[in-house]
DRENVORO-342462 format. One record per residue (C-alpha): residue number from 1; residue in three letters; x, y, z. Coordinates in nm, 3 decimals. Layout:
BEGIN
NODE  nr rest       X       Y       Z
NODE NUM  ALA       X       Y       Z
...
//
This chain:
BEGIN
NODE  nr rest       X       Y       Z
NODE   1  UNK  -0.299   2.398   1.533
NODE   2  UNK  -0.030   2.238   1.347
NODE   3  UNK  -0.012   1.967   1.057
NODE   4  UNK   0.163   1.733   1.382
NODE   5  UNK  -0.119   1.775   1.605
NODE   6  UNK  -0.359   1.775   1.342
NODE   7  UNK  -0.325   1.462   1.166
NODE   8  UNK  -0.418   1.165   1.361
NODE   9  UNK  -0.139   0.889   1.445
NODE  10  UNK  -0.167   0.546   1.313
NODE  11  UNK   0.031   0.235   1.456
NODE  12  UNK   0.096  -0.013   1.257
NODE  13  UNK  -0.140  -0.238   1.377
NODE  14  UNK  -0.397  -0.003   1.340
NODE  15  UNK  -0.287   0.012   0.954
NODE  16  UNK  -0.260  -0.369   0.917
NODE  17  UNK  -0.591  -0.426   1.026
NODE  18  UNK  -0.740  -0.230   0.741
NODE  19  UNK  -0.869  -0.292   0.383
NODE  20  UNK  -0.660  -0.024   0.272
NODE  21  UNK  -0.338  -0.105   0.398
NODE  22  UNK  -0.311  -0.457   0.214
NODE  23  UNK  -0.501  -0.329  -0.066
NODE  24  UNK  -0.159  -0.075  -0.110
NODE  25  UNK   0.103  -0.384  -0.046
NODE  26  UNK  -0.090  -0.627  -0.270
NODE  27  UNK  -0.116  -0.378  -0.493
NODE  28  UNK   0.285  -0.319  -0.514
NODE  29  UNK   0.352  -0.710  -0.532
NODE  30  UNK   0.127  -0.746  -0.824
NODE  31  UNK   0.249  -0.456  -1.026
NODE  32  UNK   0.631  -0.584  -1.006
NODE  33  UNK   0.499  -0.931  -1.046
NODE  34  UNK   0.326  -0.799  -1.378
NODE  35  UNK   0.632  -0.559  -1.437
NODE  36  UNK   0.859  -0.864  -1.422
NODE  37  UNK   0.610  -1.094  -1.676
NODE  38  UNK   0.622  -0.826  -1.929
NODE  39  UNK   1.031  -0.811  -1.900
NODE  40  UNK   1.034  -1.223  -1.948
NODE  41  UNK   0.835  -1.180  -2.237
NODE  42  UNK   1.057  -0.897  -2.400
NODE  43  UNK   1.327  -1.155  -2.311
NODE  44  UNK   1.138  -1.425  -2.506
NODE  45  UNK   1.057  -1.232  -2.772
NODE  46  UNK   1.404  -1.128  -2.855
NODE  47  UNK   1.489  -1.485  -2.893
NODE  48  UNK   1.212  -1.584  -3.094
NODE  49  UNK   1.199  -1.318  -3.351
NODE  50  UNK   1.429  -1.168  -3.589
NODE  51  UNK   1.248  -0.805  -3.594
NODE  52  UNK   1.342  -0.842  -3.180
NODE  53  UNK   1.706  -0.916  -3.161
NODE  54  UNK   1.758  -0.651  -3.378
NODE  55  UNK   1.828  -0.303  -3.142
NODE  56  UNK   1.718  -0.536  -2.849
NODE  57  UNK   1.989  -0.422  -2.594
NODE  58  UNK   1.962  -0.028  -2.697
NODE  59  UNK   1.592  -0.036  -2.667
NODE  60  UNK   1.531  -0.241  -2.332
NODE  61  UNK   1.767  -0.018  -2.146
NODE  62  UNK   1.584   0.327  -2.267
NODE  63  UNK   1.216   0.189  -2.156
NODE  64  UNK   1.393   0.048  -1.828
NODE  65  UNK   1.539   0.356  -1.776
NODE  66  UNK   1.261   0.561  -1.911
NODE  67  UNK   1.016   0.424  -1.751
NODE  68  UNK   1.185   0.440  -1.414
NODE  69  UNK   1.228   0.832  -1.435
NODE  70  UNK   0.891   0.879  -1.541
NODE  71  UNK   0.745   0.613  -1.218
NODE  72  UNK   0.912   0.834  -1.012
NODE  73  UNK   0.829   1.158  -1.135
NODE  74  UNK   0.418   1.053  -1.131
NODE  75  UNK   0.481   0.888  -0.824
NODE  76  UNK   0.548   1.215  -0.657
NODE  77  UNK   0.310   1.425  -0.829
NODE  78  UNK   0.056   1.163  -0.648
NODE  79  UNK   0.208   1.170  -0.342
NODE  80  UNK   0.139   1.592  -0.334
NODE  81  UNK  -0.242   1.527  -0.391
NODE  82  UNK  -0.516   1.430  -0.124
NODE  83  UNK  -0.703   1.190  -0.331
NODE  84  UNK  -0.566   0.876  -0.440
NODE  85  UNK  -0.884   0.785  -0.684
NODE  86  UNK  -0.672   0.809  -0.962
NODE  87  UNK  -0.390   0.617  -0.832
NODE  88  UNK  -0.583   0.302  -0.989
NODE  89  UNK  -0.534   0.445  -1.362
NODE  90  UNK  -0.174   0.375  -1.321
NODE  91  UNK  -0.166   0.023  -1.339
NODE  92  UNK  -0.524   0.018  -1.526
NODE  93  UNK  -0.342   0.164  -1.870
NODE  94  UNK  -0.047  -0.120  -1.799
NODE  95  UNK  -0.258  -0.368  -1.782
NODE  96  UNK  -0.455  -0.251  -2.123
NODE  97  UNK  -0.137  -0.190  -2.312
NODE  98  UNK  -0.072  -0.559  -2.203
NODE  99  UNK  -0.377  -0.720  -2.319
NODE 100  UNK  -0.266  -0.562  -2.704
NODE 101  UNK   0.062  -0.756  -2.623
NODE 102  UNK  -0.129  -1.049  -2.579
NODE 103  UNK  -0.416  -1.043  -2.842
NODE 104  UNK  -0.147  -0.915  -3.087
NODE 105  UNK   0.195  -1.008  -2.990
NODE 106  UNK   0.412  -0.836  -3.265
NODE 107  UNK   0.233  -0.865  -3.528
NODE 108  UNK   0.241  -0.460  -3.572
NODE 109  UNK   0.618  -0.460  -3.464
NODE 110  UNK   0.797  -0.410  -3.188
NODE 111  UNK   0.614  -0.055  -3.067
NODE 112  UNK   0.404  -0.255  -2.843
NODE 113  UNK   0.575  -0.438  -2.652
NODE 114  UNK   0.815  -0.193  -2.585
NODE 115  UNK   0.520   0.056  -2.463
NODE 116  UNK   0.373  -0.226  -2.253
NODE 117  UNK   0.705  -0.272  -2.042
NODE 118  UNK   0.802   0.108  -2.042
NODE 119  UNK   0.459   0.159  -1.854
NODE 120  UNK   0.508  -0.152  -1.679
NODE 121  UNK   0.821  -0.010  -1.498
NODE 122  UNK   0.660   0.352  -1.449
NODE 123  UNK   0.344   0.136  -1.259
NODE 124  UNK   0.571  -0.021  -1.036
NODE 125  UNK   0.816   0.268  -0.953
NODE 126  UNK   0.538   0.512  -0.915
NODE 127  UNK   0.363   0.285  -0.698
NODE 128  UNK   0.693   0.225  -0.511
NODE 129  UNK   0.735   0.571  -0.458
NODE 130  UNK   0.304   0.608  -0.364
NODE 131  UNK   0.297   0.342  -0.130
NODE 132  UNK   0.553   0.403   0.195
NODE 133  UNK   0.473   0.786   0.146
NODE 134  UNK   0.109   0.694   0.222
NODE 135  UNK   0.197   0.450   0.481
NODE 136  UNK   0.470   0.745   0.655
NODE 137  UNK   0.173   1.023   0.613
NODE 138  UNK  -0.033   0.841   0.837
NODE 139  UNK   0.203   0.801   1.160
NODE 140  UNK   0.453   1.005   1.371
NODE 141  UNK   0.582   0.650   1.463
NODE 142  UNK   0.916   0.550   1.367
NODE 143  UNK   0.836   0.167   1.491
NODE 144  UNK   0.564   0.132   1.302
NODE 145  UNK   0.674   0.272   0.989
NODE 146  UNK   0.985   0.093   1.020
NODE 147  UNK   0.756  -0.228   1.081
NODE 148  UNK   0.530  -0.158   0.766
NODE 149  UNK   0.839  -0.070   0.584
NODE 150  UNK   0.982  -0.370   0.648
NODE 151  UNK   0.699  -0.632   0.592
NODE 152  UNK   0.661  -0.442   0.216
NODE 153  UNK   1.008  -0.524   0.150
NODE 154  UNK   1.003  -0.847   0.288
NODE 155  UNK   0.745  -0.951   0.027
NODE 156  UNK   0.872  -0.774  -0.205
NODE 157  UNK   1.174  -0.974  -0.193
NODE 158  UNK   0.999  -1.268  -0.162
NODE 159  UNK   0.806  -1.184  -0.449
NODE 160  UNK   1.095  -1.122  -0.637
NODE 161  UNK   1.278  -1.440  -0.540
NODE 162  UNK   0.965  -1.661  -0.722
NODE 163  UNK   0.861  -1.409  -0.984
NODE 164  UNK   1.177  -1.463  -1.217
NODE 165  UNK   1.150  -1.893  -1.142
NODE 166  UNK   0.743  -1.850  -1.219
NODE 167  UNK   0.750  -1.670  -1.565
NODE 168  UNK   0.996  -1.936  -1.714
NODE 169  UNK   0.763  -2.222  -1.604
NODE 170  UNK   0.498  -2.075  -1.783
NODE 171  UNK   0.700  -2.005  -2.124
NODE 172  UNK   0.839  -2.347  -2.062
NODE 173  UNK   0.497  -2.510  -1.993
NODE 174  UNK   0.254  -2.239  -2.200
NODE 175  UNK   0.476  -2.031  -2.462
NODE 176  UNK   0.589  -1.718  -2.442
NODE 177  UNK   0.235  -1.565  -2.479
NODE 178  UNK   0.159  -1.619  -2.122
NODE 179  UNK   0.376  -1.404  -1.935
NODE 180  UNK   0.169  -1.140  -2.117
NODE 181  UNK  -0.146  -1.285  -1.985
NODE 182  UNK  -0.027  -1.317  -1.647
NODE 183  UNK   0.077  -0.940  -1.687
NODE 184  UNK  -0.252  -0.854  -1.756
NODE 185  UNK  -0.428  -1.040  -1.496
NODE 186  UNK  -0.109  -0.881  -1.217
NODE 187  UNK  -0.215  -0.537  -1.349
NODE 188  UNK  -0.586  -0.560  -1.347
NODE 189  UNK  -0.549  -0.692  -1.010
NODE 190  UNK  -0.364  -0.408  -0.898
NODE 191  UNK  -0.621  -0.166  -1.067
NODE 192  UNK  -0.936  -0.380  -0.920
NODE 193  UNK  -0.752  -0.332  -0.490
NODE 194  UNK  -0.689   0.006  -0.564
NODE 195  UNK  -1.004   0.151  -0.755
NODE 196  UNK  -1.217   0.164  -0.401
NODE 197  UNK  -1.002   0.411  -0.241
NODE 198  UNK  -1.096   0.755  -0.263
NODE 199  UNK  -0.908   0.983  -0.016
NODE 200  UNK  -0.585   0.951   0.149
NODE 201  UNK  -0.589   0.675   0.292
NODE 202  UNK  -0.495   0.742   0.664
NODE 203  UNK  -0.635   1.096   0.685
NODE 204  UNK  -0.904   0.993   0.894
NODE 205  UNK  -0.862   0.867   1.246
NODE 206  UNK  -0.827   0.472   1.367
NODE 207  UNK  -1.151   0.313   1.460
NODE 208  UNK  -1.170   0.102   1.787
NODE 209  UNK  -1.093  -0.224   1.672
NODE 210  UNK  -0.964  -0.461   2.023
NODE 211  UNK  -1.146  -0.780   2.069
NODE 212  UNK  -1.059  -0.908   2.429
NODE 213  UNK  -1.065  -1.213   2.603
NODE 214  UNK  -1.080  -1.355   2.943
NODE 215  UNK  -0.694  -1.439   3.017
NODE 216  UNK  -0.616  -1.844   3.036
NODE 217  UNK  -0.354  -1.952   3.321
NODE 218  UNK  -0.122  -2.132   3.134
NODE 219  UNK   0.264  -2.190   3.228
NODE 220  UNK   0.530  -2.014   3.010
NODE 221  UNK   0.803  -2.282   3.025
NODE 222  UNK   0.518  -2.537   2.862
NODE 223  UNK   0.390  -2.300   2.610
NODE 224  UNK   0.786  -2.207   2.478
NODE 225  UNK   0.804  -2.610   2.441
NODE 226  UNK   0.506  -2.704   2.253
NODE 227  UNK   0.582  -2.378   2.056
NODE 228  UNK   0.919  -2.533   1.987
NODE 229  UNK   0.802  -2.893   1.901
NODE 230  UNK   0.824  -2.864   1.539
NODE 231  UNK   1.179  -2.733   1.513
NODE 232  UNK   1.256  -3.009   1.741
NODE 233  UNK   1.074  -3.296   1.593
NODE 234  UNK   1.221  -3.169   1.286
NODE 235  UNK   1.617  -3.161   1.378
NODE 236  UNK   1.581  -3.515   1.570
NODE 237  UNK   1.434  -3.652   1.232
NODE 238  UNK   1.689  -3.493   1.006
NODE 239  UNK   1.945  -3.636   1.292
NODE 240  UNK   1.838  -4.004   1.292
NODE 241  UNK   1.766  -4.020   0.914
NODE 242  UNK   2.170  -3.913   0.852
NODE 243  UNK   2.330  -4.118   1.131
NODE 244  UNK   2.147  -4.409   1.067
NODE 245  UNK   1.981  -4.675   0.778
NODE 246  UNK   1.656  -4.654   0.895
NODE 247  UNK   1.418  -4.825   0.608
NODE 248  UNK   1.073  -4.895   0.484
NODE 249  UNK   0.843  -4.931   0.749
NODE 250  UNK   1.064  -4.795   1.038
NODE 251  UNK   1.127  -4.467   0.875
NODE 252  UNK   0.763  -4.410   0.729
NODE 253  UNK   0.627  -4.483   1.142
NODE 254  UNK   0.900  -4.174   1.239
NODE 255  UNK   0.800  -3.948   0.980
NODE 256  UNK   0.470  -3.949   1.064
NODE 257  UNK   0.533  -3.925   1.459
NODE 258  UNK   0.738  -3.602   1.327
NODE 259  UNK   0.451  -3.452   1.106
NODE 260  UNK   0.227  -3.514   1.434
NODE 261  UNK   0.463  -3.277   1.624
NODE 262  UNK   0.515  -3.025   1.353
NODE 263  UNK   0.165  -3.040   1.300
NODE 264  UNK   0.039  -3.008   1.704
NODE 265  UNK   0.365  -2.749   1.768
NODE 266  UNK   0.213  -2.518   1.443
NODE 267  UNK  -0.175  -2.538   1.563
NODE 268  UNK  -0.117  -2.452   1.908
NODE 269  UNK   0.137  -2.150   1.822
NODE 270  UNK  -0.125  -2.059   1.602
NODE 271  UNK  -0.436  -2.061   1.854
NODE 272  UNK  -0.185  -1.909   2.132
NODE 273  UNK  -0.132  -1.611   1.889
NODE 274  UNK  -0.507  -1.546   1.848
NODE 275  UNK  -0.562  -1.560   2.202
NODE 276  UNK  -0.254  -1.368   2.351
NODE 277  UNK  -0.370  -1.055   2.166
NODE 278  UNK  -0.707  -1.080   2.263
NODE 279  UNK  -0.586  -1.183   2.647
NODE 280  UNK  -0.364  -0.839   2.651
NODE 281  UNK  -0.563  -0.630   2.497
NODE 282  UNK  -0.808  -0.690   2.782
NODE 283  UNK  -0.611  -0.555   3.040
NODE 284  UNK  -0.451  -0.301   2.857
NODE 285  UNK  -0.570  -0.227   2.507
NODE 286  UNK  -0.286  -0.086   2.357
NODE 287  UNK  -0.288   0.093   1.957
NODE 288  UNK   0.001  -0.129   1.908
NODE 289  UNK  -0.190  -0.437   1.979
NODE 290  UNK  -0.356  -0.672   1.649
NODE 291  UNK  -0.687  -0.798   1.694
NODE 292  UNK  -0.686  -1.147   1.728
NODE 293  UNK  -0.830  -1.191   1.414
NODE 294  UNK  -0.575  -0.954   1.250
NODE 295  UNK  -0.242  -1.135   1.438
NODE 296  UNK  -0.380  -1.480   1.274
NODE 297  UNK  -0.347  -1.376   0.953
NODE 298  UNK  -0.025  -1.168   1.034
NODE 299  UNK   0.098  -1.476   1.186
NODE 300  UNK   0.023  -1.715   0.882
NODE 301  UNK   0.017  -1.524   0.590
NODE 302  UNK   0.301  -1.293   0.646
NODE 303  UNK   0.701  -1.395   0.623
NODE 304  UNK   0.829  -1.304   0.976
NODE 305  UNK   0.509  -1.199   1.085
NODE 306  UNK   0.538  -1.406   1.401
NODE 307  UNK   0.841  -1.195   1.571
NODE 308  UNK   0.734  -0.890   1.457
NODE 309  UNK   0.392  -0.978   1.637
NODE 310  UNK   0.614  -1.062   1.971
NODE 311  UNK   0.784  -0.777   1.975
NODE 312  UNK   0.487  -0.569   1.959
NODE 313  UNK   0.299  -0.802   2.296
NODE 314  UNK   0.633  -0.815   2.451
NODE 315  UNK   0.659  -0.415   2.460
NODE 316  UNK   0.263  -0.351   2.552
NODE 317  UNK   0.325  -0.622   2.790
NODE 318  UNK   0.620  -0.431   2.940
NODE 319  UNK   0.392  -0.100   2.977
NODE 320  UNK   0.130  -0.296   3.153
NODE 321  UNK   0.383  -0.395   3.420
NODE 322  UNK   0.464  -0.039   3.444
NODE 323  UNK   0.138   0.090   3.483
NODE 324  UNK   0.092  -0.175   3.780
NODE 325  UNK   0.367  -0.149   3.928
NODE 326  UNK   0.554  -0.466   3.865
NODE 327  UNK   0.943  -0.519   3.848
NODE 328  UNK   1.068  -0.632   3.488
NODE 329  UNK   1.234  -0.952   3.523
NODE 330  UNK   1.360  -0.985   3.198
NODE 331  UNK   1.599  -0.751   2.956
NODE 332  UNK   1.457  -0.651   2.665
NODE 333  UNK   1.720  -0.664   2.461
NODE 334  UNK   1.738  -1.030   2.525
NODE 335  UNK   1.363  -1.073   2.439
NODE 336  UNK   1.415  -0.864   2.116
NODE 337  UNK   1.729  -1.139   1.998
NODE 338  UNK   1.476  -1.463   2.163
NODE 339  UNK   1.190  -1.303   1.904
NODE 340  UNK   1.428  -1.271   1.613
NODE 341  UNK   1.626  -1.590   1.648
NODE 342  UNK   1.471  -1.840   1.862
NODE 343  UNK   1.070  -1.736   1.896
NODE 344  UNK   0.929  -2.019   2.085
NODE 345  UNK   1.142  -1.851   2.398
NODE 346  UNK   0.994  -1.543   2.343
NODE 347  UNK   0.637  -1.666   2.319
NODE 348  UNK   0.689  -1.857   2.729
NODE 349  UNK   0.862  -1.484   2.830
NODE 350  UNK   0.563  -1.300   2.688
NODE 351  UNK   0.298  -1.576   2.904
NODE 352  UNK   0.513  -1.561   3.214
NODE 353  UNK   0.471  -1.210   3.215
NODE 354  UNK   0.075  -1.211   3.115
NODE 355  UNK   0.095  -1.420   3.421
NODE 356  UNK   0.244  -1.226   3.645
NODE 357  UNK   0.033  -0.868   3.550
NODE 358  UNK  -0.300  -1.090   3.578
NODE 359  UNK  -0.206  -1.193   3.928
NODE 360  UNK  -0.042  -0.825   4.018
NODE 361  UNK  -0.404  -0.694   3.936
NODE 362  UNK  -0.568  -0.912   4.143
NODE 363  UNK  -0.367  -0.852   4.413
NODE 364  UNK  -0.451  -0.480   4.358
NODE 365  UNK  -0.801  -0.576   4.308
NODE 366  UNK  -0.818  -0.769   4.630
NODE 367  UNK  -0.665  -0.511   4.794
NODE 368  UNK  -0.897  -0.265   4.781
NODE 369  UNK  -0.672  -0.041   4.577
NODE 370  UNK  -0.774   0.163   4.269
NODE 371  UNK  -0.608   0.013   3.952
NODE 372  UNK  -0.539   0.236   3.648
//
């Protein structure tokens, strides 16, 4: 039997719905968050002290460098084993190395800190390198991997958008000293998510994980609306408040009509999410469908987790129809651009057409005919 047919295929939802598959993103975020606290404090020590500024330049760019080649090196030596137990040591030693920055700053010269970020870039890189490798070994999917792919580097950019901005508020507000101590705590972070894995991660096959529930008659056209209500409430309020000199009382009494809106349009997109999932799954539990449990945090945690999580019900949804028989109404290339740009749309497509499988099974039901 071959390595293909061997080696069982995740989805990504079966991969997001595990300890071990945040415990590898988190794990990346914190390690360039830490990576990034021990650069701003090389920055602020070459400000701050003579000993620093002199051969700053020359010696940043060799433990940058250095510890980029060397990342990548141990990240693929990792990537060769079957264990990942000692994938926690790699951020473990940065985050030691950084507590000497922070007990004893440079007090014993500038070795320190300089060994602190050079194994703070070889943490992140190797875990850059670890990380999708482990993710890829564990489907034959090019959807999901592309989705998991593309929710790391979505908070990875995210995370670097805020990391720079949040390690000059704390030398501003704390001293320099801090970024070291946030370093630390990033690292040993990182070390604490990842020291409970053992084995590959996603050698093993998926566990059942669907949760369903009883499907809910609702209509599509007033679900995309109330979906919709806070981007509405939101541009009518930014309209009014710059064509007109709305004051005091008036304005405070249409602010708070607009938070109401925002406010009822978030909660019920948020309680439609959990039970969509759980409604499909019950007629056709796909792999590629979240829990409902798993698409609520997806849906608030996660930056563009909502469309991704539409695409995935839209396309079950579409092999449901399939299986009973039904016509699809709708392109999907249209409900792909209504998910990315405009998602209340797709969420009263994807109900129309829960609708209309629920009521093509009971007509095969009533029928007397055997469903699959």
């Amino acid at each position: 039997m071959t390595q293909a047919n061997s080696t069982p295929s995740w989805t990504f939802a079966d991969q997001a719905s595990t300890y071990r598959f945040w415990a590898l993103i988190i794990a990346v975020l914190t390690v360039s968050l830490g990576a990034t606290a021990l650069r701003s404090h090389l920055t602020w020590l070459s400000q701050s002290s003579e000993a620093f500024q002199r051969g700053h330049s020359s010696l940043f760019v060799y433990c940058w460098m250095g510890g980029n080649l060397v990342g990548v090196l141990a990240g693929l030596l990792l990537t060769q084993s079957k264990s990942v137990r000692g994938l926690f040591l790699v951020p473990l030693m940065a985050g030691a190395l950084s507590v000497g920055v922070a007990t004893l700053g440079d007090a014993y010269g500038v070795g320190l800190p300089y060994v602190a970020f050079f194994w703070g870039q070889a943490a992140m890189m190797a875990l850059a390198v670890v990380v999708p490798s482990t993710i890829a070994g564990g489907t034959f999917s090019r959807a999901s991997f592309g989705c998991a792919f593309a929710l790391l580097s979505l908070l990875q950019m995210a995370s670097n958008t805020y990391a720079g901005f949040g390690t000059l508020m704390l030398v501003n507000k704390y001293g320099g000293q801090s970024t070291a101590i946030a370093a630390c705590a990033a690292m040993f972070l990182a070390a604490a998510l990842l020291a409970p894995l053992r084995q590959q991660p996603f050698d093993t096959a998926p566990r059942p994980r669907h949760r369903p529930l009883s499907p809910i008659p609702r209509e599509g056209m007033m679900v995309g609306f109330i979906g919709a209500l806070p981007g509405i409430a939101l541009v009518v309020f930014a309209g009014v408040v710059s064509t007109s000199h709305m004051r005091g009382s008036s304005l405070l009494i249409l602010a708070l009509i607009v938070l109401t809106l925002v406010v009822l349009g978030v909660v019920y997109s948020t309680y439609w999410i959990y039970r969509i999932h759980g409604e499909v799954a019950s007629l056709f539990p796909s792999q590629e469908l979240f829990t409902p449990r798993g698409a609520l945090w997806m849906y608030l945690l996660v930056p563009l987790g909502g469309p991704v999580l539409l695409l995935t019900i839209g396309r079950t949804l579409r092999e449901a129809a399939a299986q009973t028989g039904a016509s699809v109404q709708h392109s999907s290339t249209w409900f792909n651009v209504w998910c990315a740009i405009l998602p209340p749309i797709a969420m009263g497509l994807i109900q129309k057409r829960l609708n209309e499988v629920v009521n093509q099974r009971t007509s095969i039901d009533v029928g007397g005919r055997h469903t699959i």
